[in-house]
C-alpha positions as CSV (number, residue, x, y, z in Angstrom):
1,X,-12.4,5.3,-19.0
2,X,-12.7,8.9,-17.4
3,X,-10.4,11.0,-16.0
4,X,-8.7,9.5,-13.6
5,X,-6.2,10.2,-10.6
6,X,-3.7,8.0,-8.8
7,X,-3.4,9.4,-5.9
8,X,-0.5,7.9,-2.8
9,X,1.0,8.9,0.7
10,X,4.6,6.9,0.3
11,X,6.8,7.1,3.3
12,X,10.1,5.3,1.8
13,X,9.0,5.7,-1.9
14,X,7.6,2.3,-2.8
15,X,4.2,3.3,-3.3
16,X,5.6,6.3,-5.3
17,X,7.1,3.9,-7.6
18,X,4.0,1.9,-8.2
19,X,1.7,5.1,-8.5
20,X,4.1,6.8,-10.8
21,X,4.3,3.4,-12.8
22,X,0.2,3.2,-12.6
23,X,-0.4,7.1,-13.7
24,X,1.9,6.8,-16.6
25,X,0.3,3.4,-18.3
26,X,-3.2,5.0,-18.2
27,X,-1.7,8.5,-18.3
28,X,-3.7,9.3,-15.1
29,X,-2.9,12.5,-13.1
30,X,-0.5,11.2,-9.9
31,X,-1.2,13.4,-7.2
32,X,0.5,12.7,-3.1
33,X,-2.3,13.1,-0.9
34,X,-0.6,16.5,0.0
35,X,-1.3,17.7,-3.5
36,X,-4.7,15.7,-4.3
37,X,-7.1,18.4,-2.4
38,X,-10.5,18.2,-4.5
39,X,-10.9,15.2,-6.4
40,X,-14.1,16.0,-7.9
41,X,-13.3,16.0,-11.1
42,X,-12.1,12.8,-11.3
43,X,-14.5,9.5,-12.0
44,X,-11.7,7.2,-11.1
45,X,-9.8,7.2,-7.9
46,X,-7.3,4.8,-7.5
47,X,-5.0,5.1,-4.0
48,X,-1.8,3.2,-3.2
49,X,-0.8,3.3,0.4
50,X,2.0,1.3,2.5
51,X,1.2,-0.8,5.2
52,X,2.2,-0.2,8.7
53,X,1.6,-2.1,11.9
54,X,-1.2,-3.7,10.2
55,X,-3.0,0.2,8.6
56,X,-2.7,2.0,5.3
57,X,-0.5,4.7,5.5
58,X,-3.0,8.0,4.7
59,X,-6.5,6.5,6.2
60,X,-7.0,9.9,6.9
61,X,-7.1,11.4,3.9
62,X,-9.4,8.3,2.7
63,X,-11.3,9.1,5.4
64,X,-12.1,12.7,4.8
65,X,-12.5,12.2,1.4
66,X,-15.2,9.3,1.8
67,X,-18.1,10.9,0.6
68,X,-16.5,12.1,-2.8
69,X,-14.5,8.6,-3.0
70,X,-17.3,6.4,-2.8
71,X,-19.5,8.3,-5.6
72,X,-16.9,7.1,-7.7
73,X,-14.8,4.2,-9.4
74,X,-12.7,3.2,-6.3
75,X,-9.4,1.2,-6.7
76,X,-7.1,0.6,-3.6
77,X,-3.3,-0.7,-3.6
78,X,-1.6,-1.5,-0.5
79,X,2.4,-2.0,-0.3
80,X,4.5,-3.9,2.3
81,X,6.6,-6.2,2.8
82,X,4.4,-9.4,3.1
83,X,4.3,-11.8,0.4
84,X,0.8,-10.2,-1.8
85,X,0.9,-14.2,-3.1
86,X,0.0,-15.8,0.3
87,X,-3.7,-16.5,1.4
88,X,-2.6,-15.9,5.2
89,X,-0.8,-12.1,4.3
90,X,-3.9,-10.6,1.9
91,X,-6.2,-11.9,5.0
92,X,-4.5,-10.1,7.3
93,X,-3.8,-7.0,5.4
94,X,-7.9,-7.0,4.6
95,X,-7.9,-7.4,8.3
96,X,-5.9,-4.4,8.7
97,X,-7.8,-2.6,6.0
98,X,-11.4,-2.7,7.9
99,X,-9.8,-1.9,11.4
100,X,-8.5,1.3,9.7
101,X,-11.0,2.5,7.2
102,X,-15.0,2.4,7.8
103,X,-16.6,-0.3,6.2
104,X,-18.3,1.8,3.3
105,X,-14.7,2.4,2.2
106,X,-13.5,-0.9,2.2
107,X,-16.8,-2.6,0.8
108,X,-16.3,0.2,-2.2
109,X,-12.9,-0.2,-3.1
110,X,-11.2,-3.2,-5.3
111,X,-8.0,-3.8,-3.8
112,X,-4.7,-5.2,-4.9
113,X,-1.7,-6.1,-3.2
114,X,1.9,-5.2,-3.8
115,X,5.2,-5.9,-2.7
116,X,7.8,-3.2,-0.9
117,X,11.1,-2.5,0.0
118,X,12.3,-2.1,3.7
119,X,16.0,0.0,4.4
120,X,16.3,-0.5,7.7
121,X,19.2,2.0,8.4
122,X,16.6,5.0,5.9
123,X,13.3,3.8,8.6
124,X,12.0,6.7,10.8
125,X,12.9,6.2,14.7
126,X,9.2,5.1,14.8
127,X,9.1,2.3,12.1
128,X,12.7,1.1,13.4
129,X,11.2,0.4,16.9
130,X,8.5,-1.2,15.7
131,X,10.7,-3.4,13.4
132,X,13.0,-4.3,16.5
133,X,10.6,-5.7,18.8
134,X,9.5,-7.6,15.7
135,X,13.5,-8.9,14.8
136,X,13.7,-9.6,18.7
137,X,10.7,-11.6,18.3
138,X,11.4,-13.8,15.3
139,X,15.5,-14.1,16.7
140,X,14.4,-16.0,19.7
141,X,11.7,-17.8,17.7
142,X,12.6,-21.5,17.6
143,X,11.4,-22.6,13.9
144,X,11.1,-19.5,11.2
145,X,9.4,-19.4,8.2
146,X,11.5,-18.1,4.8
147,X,9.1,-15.1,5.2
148,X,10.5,-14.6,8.6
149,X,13.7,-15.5,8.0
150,X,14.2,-12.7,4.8
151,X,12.3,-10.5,7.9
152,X,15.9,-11.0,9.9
153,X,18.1,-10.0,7.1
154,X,16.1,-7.1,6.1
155,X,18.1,-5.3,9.2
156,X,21.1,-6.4,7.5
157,X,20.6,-5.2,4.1
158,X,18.4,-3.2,2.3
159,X,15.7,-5.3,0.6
160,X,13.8,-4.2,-2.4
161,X,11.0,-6.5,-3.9
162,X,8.9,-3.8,-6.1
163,X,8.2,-5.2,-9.4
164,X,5.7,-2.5,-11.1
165,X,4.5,-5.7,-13.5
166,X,2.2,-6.6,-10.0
167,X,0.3,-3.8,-11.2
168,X,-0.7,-4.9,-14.6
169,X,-4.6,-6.2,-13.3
170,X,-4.9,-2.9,-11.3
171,X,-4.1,-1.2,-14.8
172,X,-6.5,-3.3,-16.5
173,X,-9.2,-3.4,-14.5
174,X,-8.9,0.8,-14.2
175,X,-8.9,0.5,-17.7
176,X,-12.6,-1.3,-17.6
């Protein structure tokens, strides 16, 4: 294994966690997308980013670092709060993935999925708007799945389902 980087844009500080976790177990530089400026050096990238309204948080600094990216060993994490376990959530995170990155990203990149954390009261006035017309939506929703229903609560209480052992077959497969 070459050098590698871990680089992450974390708005809450899941993704930080799991980077942070990532960097240390293959003692990888972790670098925010505000610090990781030429990645040349590197022969492994490997980028953690949260999920959003369906997009990776920091597409555009995937995006403007494309060329250099996809010359290299390209490993991509996504966080949020969908359950990573379920068929129906990695489809439409993949989904989410190719509506926000170019294709030669996505076709490059072997991704993994993790599990968040969501404080409602820490969100950004953004994020909390979006998460409202989403609670208004699942409150007057008839029949709720548990996923939905742990959705609801999240605006009670913070909810924090990170568990940095996820990233144990990112780590090994950076280590190939």
């Amino acid at each position: 294994m070459g050098k590698t980087a871990v680089v992450y844009r974390s708005e809450y500080g899941s993704t930080k966690r799991y980077a942070n976790y990532i960097g240390e177990k293959i003692q990888a530089d972790i670098l925010s997308t505000d610090e990781a400026k030429d990645i040349s050096s590197y022969e492994t990238i490997i980028y953690g980013g949260g999920i959003y309204a369906g997009a990776i948080n920091g597409s555009d600094w995937l995006k403007k670092n494309q060329e250099a990216i996809c010359n290299k060993k390209f490993i991509l994490f996504t966080c949020s709060l969908s359950n990573p376990h379920k068929e129906e959530n990695i489809q439409a995170i993949q989904n989410g993935l190719k509506q926000s990155l170019t294709e030669e990203l996505v076709g490059h990149a072997k991704v993994f999925f993790f599990p968040g954390a969501l404080d409602f009261k820490k969100l950004k006035f953004t994020h909390k708007g979006l998460l409202t017309v989403l609670f208004q939506y699942l409150k007057h929703k008839k029949q709720r799945s548990a996923e939905e229903e742990g959705m609801l609560k999240c605006r009670e209480m913070p909810m924090d389902f990170v568990d940095t052992s996820e990233a144990e077959a990112l780590i090994s497969f950076a280590k190939e």
